[in-house]
C-alpha positions as CSV (number, residue, x, y, z in Angstrom):
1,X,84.1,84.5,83.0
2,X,86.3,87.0,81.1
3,X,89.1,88.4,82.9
4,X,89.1,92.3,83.4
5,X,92.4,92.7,84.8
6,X,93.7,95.8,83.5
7,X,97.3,95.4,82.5
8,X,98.3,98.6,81.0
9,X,97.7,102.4,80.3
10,X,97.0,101.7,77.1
11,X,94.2,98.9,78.0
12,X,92.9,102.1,80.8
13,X,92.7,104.7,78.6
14,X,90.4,102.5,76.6
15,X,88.2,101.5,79.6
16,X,88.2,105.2,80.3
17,X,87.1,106.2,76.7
18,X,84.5,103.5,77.4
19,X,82.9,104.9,80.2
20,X,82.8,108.4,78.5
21,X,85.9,109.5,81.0
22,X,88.5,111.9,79.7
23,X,92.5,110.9,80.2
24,X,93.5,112.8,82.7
25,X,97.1,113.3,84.2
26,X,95.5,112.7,87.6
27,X,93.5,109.6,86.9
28,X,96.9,108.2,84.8
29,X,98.7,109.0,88.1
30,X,96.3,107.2,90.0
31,X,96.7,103.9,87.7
32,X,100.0,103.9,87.8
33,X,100.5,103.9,91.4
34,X,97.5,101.2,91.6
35,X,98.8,99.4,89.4
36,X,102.2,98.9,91.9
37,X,100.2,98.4,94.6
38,X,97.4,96.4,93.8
39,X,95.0,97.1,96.5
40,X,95.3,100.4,98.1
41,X,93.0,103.1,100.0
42,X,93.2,106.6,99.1
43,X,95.2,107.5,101.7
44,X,98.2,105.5,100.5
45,X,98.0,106.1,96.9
46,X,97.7,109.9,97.7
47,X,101.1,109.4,100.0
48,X,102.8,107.4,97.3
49,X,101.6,110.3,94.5
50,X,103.7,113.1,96.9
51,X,106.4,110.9,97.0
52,X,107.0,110.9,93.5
53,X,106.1,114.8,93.5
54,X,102.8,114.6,92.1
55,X,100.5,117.1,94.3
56,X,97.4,115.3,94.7
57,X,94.9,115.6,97.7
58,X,93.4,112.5,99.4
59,X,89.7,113.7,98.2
60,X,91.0,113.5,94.4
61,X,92.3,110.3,94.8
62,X,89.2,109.2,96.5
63,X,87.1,110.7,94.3
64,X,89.1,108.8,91.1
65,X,89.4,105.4,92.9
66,X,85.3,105.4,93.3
67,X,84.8,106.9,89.8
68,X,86.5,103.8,88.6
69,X,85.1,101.8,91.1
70,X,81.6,103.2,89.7
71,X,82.8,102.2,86.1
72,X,84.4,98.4,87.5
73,X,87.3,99.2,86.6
74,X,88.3,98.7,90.0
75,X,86.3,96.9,92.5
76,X,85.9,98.0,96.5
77,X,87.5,96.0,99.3
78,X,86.0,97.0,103.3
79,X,88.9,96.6,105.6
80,X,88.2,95.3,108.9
81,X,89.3,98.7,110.2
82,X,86.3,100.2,108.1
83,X,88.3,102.0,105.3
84,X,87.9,101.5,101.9
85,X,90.5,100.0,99.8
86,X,90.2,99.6,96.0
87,X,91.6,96.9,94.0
88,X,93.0,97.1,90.2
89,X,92.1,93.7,89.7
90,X,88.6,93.0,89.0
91,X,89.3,89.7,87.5
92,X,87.8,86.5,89.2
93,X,89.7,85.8,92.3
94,X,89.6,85.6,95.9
95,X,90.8,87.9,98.5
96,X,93.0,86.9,101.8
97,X,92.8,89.6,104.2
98,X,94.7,90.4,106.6
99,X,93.1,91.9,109.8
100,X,96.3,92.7,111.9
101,X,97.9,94.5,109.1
102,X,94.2,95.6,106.9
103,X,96.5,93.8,103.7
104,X,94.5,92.6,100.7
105,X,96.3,89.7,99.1
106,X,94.5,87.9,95.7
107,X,94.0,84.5,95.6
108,X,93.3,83.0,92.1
109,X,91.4,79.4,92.1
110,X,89.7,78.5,89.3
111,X,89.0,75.5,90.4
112,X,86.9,76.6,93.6
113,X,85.9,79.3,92.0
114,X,83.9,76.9,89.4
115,X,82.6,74.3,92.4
116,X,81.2,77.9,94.0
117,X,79.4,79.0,91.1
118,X,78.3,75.8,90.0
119,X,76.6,75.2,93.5
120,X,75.2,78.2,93.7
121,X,73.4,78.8,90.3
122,X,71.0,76.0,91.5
123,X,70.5,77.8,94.3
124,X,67.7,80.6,94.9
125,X,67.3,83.1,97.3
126,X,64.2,84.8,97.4
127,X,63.8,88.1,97.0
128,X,67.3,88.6,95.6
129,X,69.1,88.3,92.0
130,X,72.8,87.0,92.8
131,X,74.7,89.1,90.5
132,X,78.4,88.5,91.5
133,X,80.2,86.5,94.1
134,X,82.4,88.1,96.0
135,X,84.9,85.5,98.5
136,X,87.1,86.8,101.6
137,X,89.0,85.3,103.8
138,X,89.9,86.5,106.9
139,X,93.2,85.7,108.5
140,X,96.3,86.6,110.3
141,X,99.7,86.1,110.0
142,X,100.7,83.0,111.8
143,X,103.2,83.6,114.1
144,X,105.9,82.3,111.7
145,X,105.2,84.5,109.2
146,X,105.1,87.7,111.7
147,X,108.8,86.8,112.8
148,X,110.1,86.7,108.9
């Protein structure tokens, strides 16, 4: 499966063009701040867009995050706390999630990955077209890790 990571501006602006979406100083905000935070709901990006001065309200962002969401160029993430959180990576990988801190962490595993697809494309399910597989695991810190 190719990877659609995006890495850079340079490599958005093009996904942007590609979806017939202009370059925009918001939406290049938007990226850039994703880009630090890797999974984020609109709430924090918009936060972390003030911080650095840029006045942006919370129904932009979300309106950007699900226009690129729309395009998959970011994928969604439900939290457990039932807000959406978009993430910049829409590469193959798995997601850890956090349900005492509603945290996203990626998990890449090739090697499950494959055993997961490979048993499931002999596998049918009427009524239905599998078009993407989509793993999360739930979790919470052990207590180890919520003393460090």
């Amino acid at each position: 499966m190719a990877t659609n990571q995006v890495k850079s501006l340079t490599e958005f602006e093009s996904q942007l063009h590609r979806h017939g979406l202009k370059t925009t100083r918001q939406r290049l905000a938007v990226h850039a701040v994703m880009i630090e935070l890797g999974h984020a709901c609109a709430d924090t990006v918009a936060d972390r867009l003030r911080e650095k001065g840029a006045g942006v309200t919370v129904a932009s962002v979300y309106n950007i995050l699900s226009q690129l969401a729309d395009c998959r160029i970011y994928t969604r993430r439900l939290s457990g706390n039932n807000k959406m959180y978009f993430d910049v990576n829409s590469s193959r990988h798995i997601h850890l999630y956090d349900r005492e801190n509603n945290t996203f962490r990626d998990l890449v595993d090739d090697e499950l990955m494959d055993i997961i697809q490979s048993k499931l494309r002999r596998r049918r399910f009427k009524g239905f077209t599998v078009e993407d597989i989509d793993i999360q695991l739930v979790a919470r810190p052990t207590k180890k890790l919520k003393n460090a």
